[in-house]
C-alpha positions as CSV (number, residue, x, y, z in Angstrom):
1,X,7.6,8.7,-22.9
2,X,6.7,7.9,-19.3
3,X,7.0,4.4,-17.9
4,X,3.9,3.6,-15.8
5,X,3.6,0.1,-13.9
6,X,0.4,-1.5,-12.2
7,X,0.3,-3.8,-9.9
8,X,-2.6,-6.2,-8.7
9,X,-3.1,-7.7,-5.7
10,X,-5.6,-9.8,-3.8
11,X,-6.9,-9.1,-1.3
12,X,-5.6,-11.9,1.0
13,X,-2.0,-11.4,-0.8
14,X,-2.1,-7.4,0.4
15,X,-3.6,-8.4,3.5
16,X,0.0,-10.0,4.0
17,X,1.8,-7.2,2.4
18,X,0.5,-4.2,3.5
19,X,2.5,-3.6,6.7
20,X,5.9,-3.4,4.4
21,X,4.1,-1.5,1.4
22,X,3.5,1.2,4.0
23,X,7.3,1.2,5.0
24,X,8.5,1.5,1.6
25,X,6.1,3.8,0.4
26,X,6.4,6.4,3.3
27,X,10.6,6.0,3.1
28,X,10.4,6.9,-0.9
29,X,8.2,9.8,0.0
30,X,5.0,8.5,-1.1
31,X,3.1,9.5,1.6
32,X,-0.4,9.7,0.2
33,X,0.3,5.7,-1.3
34,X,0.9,5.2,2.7
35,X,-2.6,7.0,3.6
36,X,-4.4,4.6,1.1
37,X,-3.2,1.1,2.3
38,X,-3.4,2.7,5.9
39,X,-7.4,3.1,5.5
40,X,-7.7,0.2,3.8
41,X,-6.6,-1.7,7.3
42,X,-7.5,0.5,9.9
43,X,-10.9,-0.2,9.3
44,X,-10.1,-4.3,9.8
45,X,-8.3,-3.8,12.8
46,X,-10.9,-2.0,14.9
């Protein structure tokens, strides 16, 4: 058996996070986790 965990966050609450959830994911090889927070807020920033 596999253990899976999901997490939810607001909007506003990954707003905040986002910068460090790139880091970490990118460090434990996650790269494509990395890619899909880093659209989410390149868009915001331009």
């Amino acid at each position: 058996m596999k253990k899976t965990s999901l997490i939810s966050y607001s909007r506003e609450a990954l707003e905040k996070a986002h910068e460090d959830i790139e880091i970490f994911a990118e460090r434990e090889g996650l790269t494509a986790h990395a890619n899909s927070i880093k659209v989410r807020f390149s868009k915001c920033e331009k």
